[in-house]
C-alpha positions, 0 to 999 in steps of 0.5 A, a space after each residue: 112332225 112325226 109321231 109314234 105311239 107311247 108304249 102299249 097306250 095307243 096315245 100317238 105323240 110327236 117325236 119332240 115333247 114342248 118341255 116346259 121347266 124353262 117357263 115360270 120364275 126359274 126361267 122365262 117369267 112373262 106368262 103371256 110370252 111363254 104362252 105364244 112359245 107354246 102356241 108356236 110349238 103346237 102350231 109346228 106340229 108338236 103335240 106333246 106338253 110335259 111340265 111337272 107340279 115342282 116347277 118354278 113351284 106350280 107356276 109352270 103348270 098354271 102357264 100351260 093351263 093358260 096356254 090350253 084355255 081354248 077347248 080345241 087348243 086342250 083337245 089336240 094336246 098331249 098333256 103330261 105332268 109329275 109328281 113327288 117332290 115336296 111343295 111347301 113345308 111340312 112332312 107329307 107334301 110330297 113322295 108316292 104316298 096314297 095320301 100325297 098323290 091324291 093331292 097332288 093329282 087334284 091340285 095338278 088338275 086345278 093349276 091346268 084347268 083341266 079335268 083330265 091328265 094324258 100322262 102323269 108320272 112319278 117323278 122320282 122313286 120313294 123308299 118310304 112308300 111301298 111300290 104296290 101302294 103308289 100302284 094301286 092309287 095310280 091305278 084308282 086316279 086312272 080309274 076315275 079319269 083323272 089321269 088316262 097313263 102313268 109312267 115314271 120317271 128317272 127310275 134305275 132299271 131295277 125298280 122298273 122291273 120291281 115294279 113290273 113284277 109287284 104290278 103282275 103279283 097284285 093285278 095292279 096296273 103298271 107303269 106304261 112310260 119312263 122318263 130318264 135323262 139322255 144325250 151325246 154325253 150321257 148315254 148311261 141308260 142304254 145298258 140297261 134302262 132301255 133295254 129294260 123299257 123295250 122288254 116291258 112295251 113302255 113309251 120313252 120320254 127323254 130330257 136334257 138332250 143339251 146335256 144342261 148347254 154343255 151341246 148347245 155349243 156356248 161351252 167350249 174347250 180353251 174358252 174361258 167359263 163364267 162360274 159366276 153366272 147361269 148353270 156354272 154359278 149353281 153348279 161350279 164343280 160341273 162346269 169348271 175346266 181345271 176338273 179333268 171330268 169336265 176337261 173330259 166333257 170338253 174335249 168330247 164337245 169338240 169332236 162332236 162339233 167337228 162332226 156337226 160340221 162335216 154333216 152340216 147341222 148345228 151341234 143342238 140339231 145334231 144332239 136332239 136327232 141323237 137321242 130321236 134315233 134310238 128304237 127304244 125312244 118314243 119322244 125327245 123333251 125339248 125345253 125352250 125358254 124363249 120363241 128363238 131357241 125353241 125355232 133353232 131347236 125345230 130346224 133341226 126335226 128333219 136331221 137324218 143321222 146315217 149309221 157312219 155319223 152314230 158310228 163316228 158318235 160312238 167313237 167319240 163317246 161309247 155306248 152306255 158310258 156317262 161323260 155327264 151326270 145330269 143334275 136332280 138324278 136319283 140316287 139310291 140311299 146304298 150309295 148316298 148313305 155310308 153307313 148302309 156301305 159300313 159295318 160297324 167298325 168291331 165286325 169289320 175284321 175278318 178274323 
């Protein structure tokens, strides 16, 4: 395994990131299996565990914190987590608040067994919290050494930029890492995003290289789809084939299945190697939910993709074009909410 250095921190991580979103009640529920998934993943090398406070509603963070018990197993990792999302009912138990992050850091630390967080990210951005105050008690939870980096994650290129130039005004510290969803079918993020994260120095987690299974290669063109089970059953409108955007996405699997083929990879080595060969990622998030898949995804680590296989990739699908929306994508409200897009209707006429 490879390592690169995340951003300006000098914190060296493996270029795949144990993603752990697949451990706990949404995905595999057997604590003790998932602690020798994660186990096996160190043991091939990989240094980097990210999880987030929201999954499976903090039972993930509990089962790395199982995983790290042994001191030495703690003191070898790389341990990333997120907050944001709310937990529980209630207002003010979740966002970027002063208020919340506090509580999320400590309750993150409690789950972990742990008295120190690598990388803690924001995990989406809040219009309702002023950037320079989610800055300042990021900053005040760095000083204190909760936290050693924090970064963002799935922020539009503006608000990294925002919050760059409110870091600069105010003497704050800044977000040192960005999180942004990225594959073979979503590479909307090299317009700008990476651009935007190269300028500043910031290290690049990605995450759902197998576009939510679309690369694993389980869906395929005039192959019957089963919306009534897994990710089809939660998300039909994106898996059905009669919707000319997803006949879309198929057509594009097929392509690239044929060119796995020809360079003689599977077509989830070949997406992971994809999104690992851009200059502006730092680490690739892989999120296995049993010991095979996360073995099929590591045979795939010393895949080489030449400049005739990215050229024949970006035939298929240009660059900066999304075939794929991933789901849980932010989206800003001047697009989720009409009435910011509409006048009154008396002050709609021009004349």
């Amino acid at each position: 395994m490879r390592y690169r250095v995340l951003g300006g921190t000098g914190i060296e991580v493996s270029t795949y990131c144990l993603g752990t979103m697949m451990f706990g009640a949404v995905g595999n529920p057997d604590h003790a299996d998932s602690v020798r998934v994660i186990h096996a993943a160190l043991d091939q090398g990989i240094n980097f565990v990210d999880t987030a406070d929201m999954y499976s509603a903090g039972e993930s963070e509990e089962i790395v914190g199982k995983a790290l018990r042994d001191p030495r197993r703690r003191d070898g990792v790389v341990l990333a987590t997120k907050g944001y999302f709310p937990l529980g009912e209630g207002p003010g138990r979740g966002g970027l608040s002063r208020r919340w992050l506090t509580r999320a850091v400590e309750d993150s630390l409690t789950r972990l067994g742990t008295d120190r967080i690598d990388l803690y990210q924001v995990h989406r951005p809040d219009h309702r919290t002023d950037i320079e105050e989610t800055l300042a008690v990021l900053g005040d939870l760095q000083a204190q050494g909760k936290i050693r980096a924090f970064g963002c994650s799935t922020f539009p290129a503006e608000e990294i930029v925002e919050a760059h130039a409110v870091a600069e005004r105010r003497g704050l510290r800044r977000f040192r890492t960005e999180q942004p969803p990225y594959s073979l079918l979503a590479r909307g993020i090299e317009a700008s995003v990476l651009p935007v994260a190269q300028r500043y120095g910031m290290g690049v987690l990605t995450w759902s290289p197998l576009a939510s299974g679309f690369l694993t290669g389980k869906y395929r063109k005039d192959r019957p789809i089963d919306l009534t089970s897994g990710r089809p059953a939660l998300h039909p409108h994106r898996f059905d084939p009669a919707i000319p955007g997803n006949a879309a996405k198929l057509d594009a699997v097929e392509r690239l299945v044929a060119l796995a083929e020809d360079i003689g990879c599977s077509l989830p080595e070949l997406a992971i190697a994809f999104a690992a060969a851009h200059p502006a990622v730092t680490s690739v998030i892989i999120g296995p939910r049993t010991a095979e898949q996360l073995e099929g995804l590591l045979k795939g680590a010393s895949l080489v993709l030449d400049d005739d296989a990215l050229d024949r990739i970006d035939e298929i699908v240009p660059p900066g074009t999304n075939l794929y929306q991933p789901d849980g994508v932010w989206r800003p409200a001047a697009l989720t909410d009409a009435t910011l897009r509409r006048r009154p209707l008396s002050e709609r006429p021009a004349a």
